[in-house]
C-alpha positions as CSV (number, residue, x, y, z in Angstrom):
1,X,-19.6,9.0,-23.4
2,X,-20.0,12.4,-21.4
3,X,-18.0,13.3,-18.6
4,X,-21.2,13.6,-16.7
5,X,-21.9,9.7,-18.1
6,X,-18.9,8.8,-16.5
7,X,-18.9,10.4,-12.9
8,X,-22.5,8.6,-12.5
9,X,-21.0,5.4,-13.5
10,X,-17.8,5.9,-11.1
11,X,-20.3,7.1,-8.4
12,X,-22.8,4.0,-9.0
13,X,-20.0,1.7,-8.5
14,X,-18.6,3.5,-5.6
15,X,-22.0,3.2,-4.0
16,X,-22.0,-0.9,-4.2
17,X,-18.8,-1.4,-2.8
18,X,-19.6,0.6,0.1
19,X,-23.5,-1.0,0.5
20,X,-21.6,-3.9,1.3
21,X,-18.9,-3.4,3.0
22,X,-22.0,-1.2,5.6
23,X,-23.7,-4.5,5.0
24,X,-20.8,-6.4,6.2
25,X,-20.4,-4.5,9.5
26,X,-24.3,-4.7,9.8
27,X,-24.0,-8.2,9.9
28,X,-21.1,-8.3,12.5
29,X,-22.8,-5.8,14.6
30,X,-26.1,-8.2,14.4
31,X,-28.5,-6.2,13.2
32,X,-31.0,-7.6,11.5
33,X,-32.3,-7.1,7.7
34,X,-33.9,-3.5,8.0
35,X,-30.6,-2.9,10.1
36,X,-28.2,-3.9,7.0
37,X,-30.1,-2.4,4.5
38,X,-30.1,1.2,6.0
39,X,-26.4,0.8,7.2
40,X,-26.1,-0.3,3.4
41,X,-28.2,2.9,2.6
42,X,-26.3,5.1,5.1
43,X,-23.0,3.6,3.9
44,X,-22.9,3.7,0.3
45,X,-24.8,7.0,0.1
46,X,-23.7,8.7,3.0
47,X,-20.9,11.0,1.5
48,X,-22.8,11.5,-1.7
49,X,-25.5,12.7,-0.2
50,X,-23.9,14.9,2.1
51,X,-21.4,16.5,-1.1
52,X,-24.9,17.1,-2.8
53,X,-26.6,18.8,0.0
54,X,-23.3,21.2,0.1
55,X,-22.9,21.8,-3.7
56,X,-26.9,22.9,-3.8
57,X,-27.1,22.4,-7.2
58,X,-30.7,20.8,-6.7
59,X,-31.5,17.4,-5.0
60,X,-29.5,14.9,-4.0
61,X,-28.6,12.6,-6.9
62,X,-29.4,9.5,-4.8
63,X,-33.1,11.0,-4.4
64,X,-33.7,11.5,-7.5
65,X,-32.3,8.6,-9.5
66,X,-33.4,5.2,-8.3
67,X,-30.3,3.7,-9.6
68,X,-28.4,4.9,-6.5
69,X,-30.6,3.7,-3.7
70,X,-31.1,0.3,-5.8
71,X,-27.8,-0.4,-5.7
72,X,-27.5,0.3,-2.4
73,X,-30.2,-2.1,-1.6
74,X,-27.9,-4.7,-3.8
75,X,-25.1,-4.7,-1.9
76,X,-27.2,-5.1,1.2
77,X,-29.0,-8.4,-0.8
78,X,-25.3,-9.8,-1.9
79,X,-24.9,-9.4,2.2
80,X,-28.1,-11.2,3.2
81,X,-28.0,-13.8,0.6
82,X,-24.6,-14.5,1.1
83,X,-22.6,-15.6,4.2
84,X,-19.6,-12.8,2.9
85,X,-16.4,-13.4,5.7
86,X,-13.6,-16.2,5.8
87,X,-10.4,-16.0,3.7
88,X,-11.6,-15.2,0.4
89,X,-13.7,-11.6,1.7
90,X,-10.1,-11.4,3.5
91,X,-9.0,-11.0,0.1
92,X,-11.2,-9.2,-1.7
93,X,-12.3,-6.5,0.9
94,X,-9.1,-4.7,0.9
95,X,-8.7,-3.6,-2.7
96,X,-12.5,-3.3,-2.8
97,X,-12.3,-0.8,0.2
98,X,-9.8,0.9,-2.1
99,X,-11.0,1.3,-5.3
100,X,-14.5,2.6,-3.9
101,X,-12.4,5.4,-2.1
102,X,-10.5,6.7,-5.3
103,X,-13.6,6.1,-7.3
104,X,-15.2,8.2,-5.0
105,X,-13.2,10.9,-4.4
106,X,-12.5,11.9,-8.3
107,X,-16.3,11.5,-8.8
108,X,-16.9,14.2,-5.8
109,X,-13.8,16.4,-6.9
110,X,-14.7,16.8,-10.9
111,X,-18.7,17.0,-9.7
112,X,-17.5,19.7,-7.4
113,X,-15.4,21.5,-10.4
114,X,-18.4,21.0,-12.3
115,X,-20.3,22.8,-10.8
116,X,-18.7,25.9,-11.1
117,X,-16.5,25.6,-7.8
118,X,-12.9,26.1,-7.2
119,X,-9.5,23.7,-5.7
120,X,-10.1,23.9,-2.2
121,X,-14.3,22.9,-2.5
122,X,-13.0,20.6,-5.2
123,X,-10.6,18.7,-2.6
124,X,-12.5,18.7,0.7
125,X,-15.8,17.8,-1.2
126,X,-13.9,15.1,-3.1
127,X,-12.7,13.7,0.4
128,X,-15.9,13.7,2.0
129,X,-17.4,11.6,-0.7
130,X,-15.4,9.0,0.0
131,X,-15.3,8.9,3.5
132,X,-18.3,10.4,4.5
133,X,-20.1,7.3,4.3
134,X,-18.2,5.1,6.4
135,X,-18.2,8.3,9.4
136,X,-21.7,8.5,9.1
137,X,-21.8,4.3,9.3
138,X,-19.6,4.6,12.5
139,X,-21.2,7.1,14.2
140,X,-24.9,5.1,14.2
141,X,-23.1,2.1,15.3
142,X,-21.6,4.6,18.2
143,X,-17.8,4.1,17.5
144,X,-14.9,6.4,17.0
145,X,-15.0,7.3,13.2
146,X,-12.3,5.1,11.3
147,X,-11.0,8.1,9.5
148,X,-10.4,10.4,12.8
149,X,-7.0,8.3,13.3
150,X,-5.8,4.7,14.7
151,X,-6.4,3.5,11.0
152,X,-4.1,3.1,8.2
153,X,-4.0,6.3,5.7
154,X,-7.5,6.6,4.3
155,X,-9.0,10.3,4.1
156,X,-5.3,11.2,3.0
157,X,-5.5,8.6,0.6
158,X,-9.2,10.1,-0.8
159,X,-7.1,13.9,-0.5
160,X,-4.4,13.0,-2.3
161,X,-6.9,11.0,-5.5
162,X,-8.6,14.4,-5.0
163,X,-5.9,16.4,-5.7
164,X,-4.7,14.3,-9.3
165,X,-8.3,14.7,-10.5
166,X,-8.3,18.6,-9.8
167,X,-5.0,18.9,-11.3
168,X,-5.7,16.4,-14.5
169,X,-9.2,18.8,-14.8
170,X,-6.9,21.7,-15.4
171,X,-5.3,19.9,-17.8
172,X,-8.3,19.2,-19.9
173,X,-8.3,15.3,-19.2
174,X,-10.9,14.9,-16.8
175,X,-11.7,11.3,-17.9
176,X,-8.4,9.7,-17.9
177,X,-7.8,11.7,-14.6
178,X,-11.1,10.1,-13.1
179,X,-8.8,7.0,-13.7
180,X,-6.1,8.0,-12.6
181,X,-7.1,9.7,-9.4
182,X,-9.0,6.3,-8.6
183,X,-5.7,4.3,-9.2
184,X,-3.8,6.6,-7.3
185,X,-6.3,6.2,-4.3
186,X,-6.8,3.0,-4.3
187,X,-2.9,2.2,-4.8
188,X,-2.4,4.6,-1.3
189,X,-4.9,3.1,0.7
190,X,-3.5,-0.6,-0.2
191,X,0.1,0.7,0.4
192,X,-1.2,1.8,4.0
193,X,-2.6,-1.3,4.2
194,X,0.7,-3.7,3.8
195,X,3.2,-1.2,5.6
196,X,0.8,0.0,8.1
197,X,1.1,3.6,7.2
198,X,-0.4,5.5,9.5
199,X,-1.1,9.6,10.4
200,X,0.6,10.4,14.4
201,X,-2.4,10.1,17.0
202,X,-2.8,12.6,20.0
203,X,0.3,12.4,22.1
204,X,2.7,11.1,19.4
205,X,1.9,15.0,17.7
206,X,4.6,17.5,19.1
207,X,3.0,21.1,19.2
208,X,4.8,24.0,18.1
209,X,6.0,25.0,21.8
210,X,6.9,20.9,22.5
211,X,9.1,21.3,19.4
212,X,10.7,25.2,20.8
213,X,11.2,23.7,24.2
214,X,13.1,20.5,22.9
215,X,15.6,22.9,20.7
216,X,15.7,25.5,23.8
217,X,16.8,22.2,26.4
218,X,19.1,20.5,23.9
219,X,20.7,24.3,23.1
220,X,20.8,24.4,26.7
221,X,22.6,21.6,27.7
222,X,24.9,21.9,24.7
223,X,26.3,25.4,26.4
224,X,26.5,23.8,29.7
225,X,28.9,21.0,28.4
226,X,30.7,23.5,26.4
227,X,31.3,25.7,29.7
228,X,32.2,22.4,31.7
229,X,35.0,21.6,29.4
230,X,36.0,25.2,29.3
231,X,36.7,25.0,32.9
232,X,38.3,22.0,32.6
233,X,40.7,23.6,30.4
234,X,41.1,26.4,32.6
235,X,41.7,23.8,35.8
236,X,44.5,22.3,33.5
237,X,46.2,25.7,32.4
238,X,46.0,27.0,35.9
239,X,47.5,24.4,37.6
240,X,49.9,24.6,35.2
241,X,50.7,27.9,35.6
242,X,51.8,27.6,39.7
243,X,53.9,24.3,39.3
C-alpha cells in the first residue's frame, strides 16, 4: 500500500466524521435536508478543499474523485436516518471529533510535503485541513469560529499532529507517522477535553508593554520600601545619637 493509498484513505475517513458531526449541528440549527447535506458537504470537505486550492497541484481531490463528496453525502444520510444525540452520541462524538482532527492534519501535512513544499507550508496546510471545515461550517451558520478561542485546545491540537508527521517524514516513516501524528492529535484534543485546556482569550493575554509596566511598578515599589526602612534605620540611629 502507497503512501499516496494511504493519505486518501486517512483523508476519506476524516471526511465522514466531519459530514456528520456538520450534519449534527445542521440538525440542531434546523435546517432541513438540503441544509444538512451541504453543511455535511461544507464540513467534511471544507479544509480539504481549501489546502487543495492552495497547494495548486490541479483540482481539488474532492472534485474530482466522487468518493469524497459520497461520503460526505453519508454522513449527512447516517444524520437524517438517524435521530444521532442523547448519551451514547455524548460518548462517541468526542473521540470521533478527535480522531478526524489528527487524521486530518497528517493527511494535509505529508500531502503538503508531497508536493514538493517545505515545514512551515507543511504545518499551517496540515492545520487548516483539519479545522478548516468546521470555520467554514461556523461561519455559514453566522457564529464566532470554534477554533478562534473559548474552546478547548483544537487548532493547537491539529499543529502539534502536524508537526510529528513533518518530523516522522524526515525520518523516512511517513506511514507509521501518519499514525502517529493522528494518535497524538486525537490524544491532545481529548486531553483538552477532560481538563479543560484552553489557549488565554483577549484580556487574559498580557502584551509585551502590560508585562514591562508590571516589572517597572513592582521594581518600583520594591525601592520605595527599601528607602522607607532605610529611614527608619536612620530615625533609630539618629535618635540614638542625641540621647
Amino acid at each position: 500500500m502507497t503512501l499516496l493509498t494511504i493519505l486518501q484513505w486517512i483523508d476519506l475517513i476524516g471526511v465522514l466524521f466531519n459530514a456528520i458531526l456538520g450534519a449534527v449541528i445542521g440538525r440542531a440549527a434546523k435546517l432541513d435536508i438540503i441544509g444538512l447535506g451541504v453543511l455535511a458537504i461544507m464540513s467534511g470537505l471544507g479544509g480539504g478543499m481549501m489546502r487543495d486550492m492552495m497547494l495548486q497541484i490541479g483540482p481539488p481531490i474532492a472534485i474530482t474523485d466522487g468518493r469524497y463528496i459520497t461520503t460526505a453525502l453519508i454522513g449527512a444520510a447516517v444524520v437524517v436516518l438517524i435521530r444521532v444525540e442523547g448519551r451514547w452520541w455524548d460518548r462517541i462524538y468526542p473521540p470521533m471529533d478527535a480522531l478526524a482532527l489528527g487524521a486530518w492534519a497528517a493527511a494535509g501535512s505529508l500531502k503538503t510535503l508531497e508536493a514538493g513544499f517545505g515545514v512551515l507550508p507543511a504545518l499551517m496546510l496540515g492545520t487548516l485541513t483539519a479545522v478548516g471545515g468546521g470555520f467554514v461550517r461556523d461561519m455559514v451558520l453566522r457564529r464566532i469560529p470554534g477554533i478562534l478561542g473559548g474552546n478547548t485546545l483544537y487548532a493547537t491540537a491539529a499543529l502539534l499532529a502536524s508537526g510529528v508527521a513533518v518530523g516522522c517524514w524526515y525520518l523516512d516513516a511517513a506511514v507509521i507517522g501518519s499514525l502517529i501524528a493522528a494518535v497524538v492529535g486525537a490524544a491532545l484534543v481529548l486531553l483538552a477535553r477532560w481538563r479543560r485546556l484552553s489557549l488565554p482569550v483577549g484580556d487574559d493575554v498580557i502584551t509585551i508593554g502590560q508585562a514591562v509596566g508590571q516589572v517597572m511598578a513592582k521594581s518600583r515599589r520594591r525601592a520605595a520600601r527599601t528607602k522607607r526602612l532605610r529611614d527608619r534605620e536612620s530615625d533609630g540611629t539618629g535618635a540614638g545619637t542625641h540621647v
